[in-house]
N, C-alpha and C positions, 0 to 999 in steps of 0.2 A: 504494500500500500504506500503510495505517497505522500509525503509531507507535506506538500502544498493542499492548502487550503483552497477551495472551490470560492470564488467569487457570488455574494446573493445577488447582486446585480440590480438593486435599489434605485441608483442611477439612472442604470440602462433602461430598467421599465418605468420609469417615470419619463427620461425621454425618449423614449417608444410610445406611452402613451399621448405624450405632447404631439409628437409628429403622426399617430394615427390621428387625431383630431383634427390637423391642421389637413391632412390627406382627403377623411371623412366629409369637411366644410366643401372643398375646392372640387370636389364630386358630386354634391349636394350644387354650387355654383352652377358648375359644366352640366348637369341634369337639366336645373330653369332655363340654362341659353339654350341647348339643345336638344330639346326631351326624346327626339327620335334618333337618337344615336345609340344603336343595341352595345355598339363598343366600351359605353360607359358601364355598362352593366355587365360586361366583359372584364372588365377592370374591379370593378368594388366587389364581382363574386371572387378574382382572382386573389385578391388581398385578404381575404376574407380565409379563403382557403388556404391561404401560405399562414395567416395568423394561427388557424388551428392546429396546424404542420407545426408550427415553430415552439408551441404550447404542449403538444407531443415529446419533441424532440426534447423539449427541459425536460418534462418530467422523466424522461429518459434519464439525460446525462445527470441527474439528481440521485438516480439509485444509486443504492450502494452498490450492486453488479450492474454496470450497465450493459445494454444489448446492444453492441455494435452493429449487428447486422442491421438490426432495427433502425440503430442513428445513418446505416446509410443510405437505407431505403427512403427513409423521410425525406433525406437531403436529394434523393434522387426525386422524389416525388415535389419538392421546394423547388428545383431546377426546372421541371417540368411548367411546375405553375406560374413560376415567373417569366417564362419565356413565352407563353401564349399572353401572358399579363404586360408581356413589355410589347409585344406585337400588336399587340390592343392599342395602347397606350399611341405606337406610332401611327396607327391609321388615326388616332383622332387627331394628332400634333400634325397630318398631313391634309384630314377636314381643316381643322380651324386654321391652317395655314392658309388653305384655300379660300377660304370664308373670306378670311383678313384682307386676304387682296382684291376679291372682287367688291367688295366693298369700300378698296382703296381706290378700284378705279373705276365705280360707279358715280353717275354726275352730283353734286351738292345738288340739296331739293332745292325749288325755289319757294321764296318767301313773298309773300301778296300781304297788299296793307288790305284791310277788310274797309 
Protein backbone atom coordinates (compact mmCIF):
# COMPACT_ATOMS: atom_id res chain seq x y z
CA UNK A 1 0.00 0.00 0.00
CA UNK A 2 1.11 3.44 -0.48
CA UNK A 3 1.88 6.22 1.44
CA UNK A 4 0.45 8.85 -0.22
CA UNK A 5 -2.53 10.18 0.75
CA UNK A 6 -5.57 10.34 -1.85
CA UNK A 7 -6.47 13.86 -2.46
CA UNK A 8 -10.78 14.78 -1.30
CA UNK A 9 -10.74 17.17 -3.86
CA UNK A 10 -12.97 19.82 -2.05
CA UNK A 11 -11.44 22.21 -4.44
CA UNK A 12 -11.93 20.60 -7.46
CA UNK A 13 -15.77 19.81 -6.97
CA UNK A 14 -16.44 23.18 -5.85
CA UNK A 15 -14.89 24.38 -9.17
CA UNK A 16 -16.47 21.68 -11.07
CA UNK A 17 -19.55 22.70 -9.60
CA UNK A 18 -18.85 26.42 -10.46
CA UNK A 19 -18.04 25.68 -14.06
CA UNK A 20 -21.17 23.17 -14.59
CA UNK A 21 -23.34 26.13 -13.74
CA UNK A 22 -21.66 28.43 -15.70
CA UNK A 23 -22.00 25.59 -18.71
CA UNK A 24 -25.62 24.72 -17.60
CA UNK A 25 -26.76 28.83 -17.81
CA UNK A 26 -24.93 29.33 -21.43
CA UNK A 27 -27.03 26.07 -22.68
CA UNK A 28 -30.05 27.33 -21.18
CA UNK A 29 -28.80 30.90 -23.33
CA UNK A 30 -28.15 28.99 -26.67
CA UNK A 31 -31.70 26.90 -26.12
CA UNK A 32 -33.87 30.61 -26.14
CA UNK A 33 -31.80 31.84 -29.20
CA UNK A 34 -32.11 28.70 -30.91
CA UNK A 35 -34.68 26.35 -29.77
CA UNK A 36 -34.43 24.07 -32.83
CA UNK A 37 -31.16 23.10 -32.75
CA UNK A 38 -31.22 19.11 -31.61
CA UNK A 39 -27.38 19.72 -31.24
CA UNK A 40 -27.89 21.52 -28.17
CA UNK A 41 -29.44 18.64 -26.67
CA UNK A 42 -26.63 16.65 -28.17
CA UNK A 43 -24.44 18.49 -25.98
CA UNK A 44 -26.20 18.83 -22.34
CA UNK A 45 -27.24 14.98 -22.66
CA UNK A 46 -23.42 14.52 -23.42
CA UNK A 47 -22.27 16.33 -20.40
CA UNK A 48 -24.72 14.97 -18.44
CA UNK A 49 -23.43 11.44 -19.23
CA UNK A 50 -19.67 12.17 -18.91
CA UNK A 51 -20.81 13.68 -15.31
CA UNK A 52 -22.28 10.21 -14.22
CA UNK A 53 -19.15 8.54 -15.99
CA UNK A 54 -16.86 10.74 -13.81
CA UNK A 55 -19.06 10.13 -10.57
CA UNK A 56 -18.54 6.22 -11.27
CA UNK A 57 -15.12 6.49 -11.85
CA UNK A 58 -14.56 8.33 -8.15
CA UNK A 59 -16.34 6.17 -6.54
CA UNK A 60 -14.11 3.74 -8.00
CA UNK A 61 -10.71 5.02 -7.49
CA UNK A 62 -12.14 5.70 -3.64
CA UNK A 63 -12.09 1.95 -2.91
CA UNK A 64 -9.94 0.50 -1.01
CA UNK A 65 -9.38 -2.33 -4.14
CA UNK A 66 -9.88 -0.41 -6.91
CA UNK A 67 -11.04 -2.16 -10.22
CA UNK A 68 -8.80 -1.03 -12.94
CA UNK A 69 -10.57 -2.79 -15.51
CA UNK A 70 -13.54 -0.83 -14.57
CA UNK A 71 -11.59 2.65 -14.38
CA UNK A 72 -10.67 1.91 -17.99
CA UNK A 73 -13.62 1.15 -19.28
CA UNK A 74 -15.31 4.28 -17.84
CA UNK A 75 -12.50 6.34 -19.33
CA UNK A 76 -13.07 4.51 -22.58
CA UNK A 77 -16.74 5.09 -22.36
CA UNK A 78 -15.68 9.30 -21.11
CA UNK A 79 -13.73 9.26 -24.43
CA UNK A 80 -16.55 8.19 -26.40
CA UNK A 81 -18.97 10.67 -24.84
CA UNK A 82 -16.92 13.50 -25.22
CA UNK A 83 -16.02 13.04 -28.74
CA UNK A 84 -19.66 12.87 -30.06
CA UNK A 85 -20.18 15.82 -27.36
CA UNK A 86 -17.38 17.88 -28.90
CA UNK A 87 -18.60 17.11 -32.48
CA UNK A 88 -21.89 18.51 -31.37
CA UNK A 89 -20.43 21.35 -29.86
CA UNK A 90 -18.74 22.20 -33.45
CA UNK A 91 -21.78 21.95 -35.63
CA UNK A 92 -23.20 24.41 -33.57
CA UNK A 93 -19.99 26.81 -33.35
CA UNK A 94 -20.27 26.24 -37.34
CA UNK A 95 -24.51 27.27 -37.04
CA UNK A 96 -23.83 30.34 -35.13
CA UNK A 97 -20.81 31.16 -37.07
CA UNK A 98 -23.04 31.03 -39.93
CA UNK A 99 -25.94 32.81 -38.24
CA UNK A 100 -23.37 35.62 -37.32
CA UNK A 101 -22.49 36.51 -40.69
CA UNK A 102 -25.42 36.45 -42.45
CA UNK A 103 -26.77 38.71 -40.38
CA UNK A 104 -23.42 40.65 -40.62
CA UNK A 105 -24.34 41.03 -44.11
CA UNK A 106 -27.89 41.46 -44.01
CA UNK A 107 -29.16 45.34 -44.91
CA UNK A 108 -29.69 47.70 -41.59
CA UNK A 109 -33.62 47.87 -41.34
CA UNK A 110 -34.98 51.05 -42.02
CA UNK A 111 -36.21 53.43 -39.64
CA UNK A 112 -39.68 55.73 -40.71
CA UNK A 113 -40.72 58.70 -38.60
CA UNK A 114 -44.57 57.77 -37.93
Amino acid sequence: MSSMRRPTGKKFQAAHAMNWSRIDARLAQLRDTFPNQSDLGTVGQGILRIERLAADLEKNLAREEIDWDEARATLVQVTEHATRTNEAVDRLMQHLNKTSRSEATSPAPRWTAS
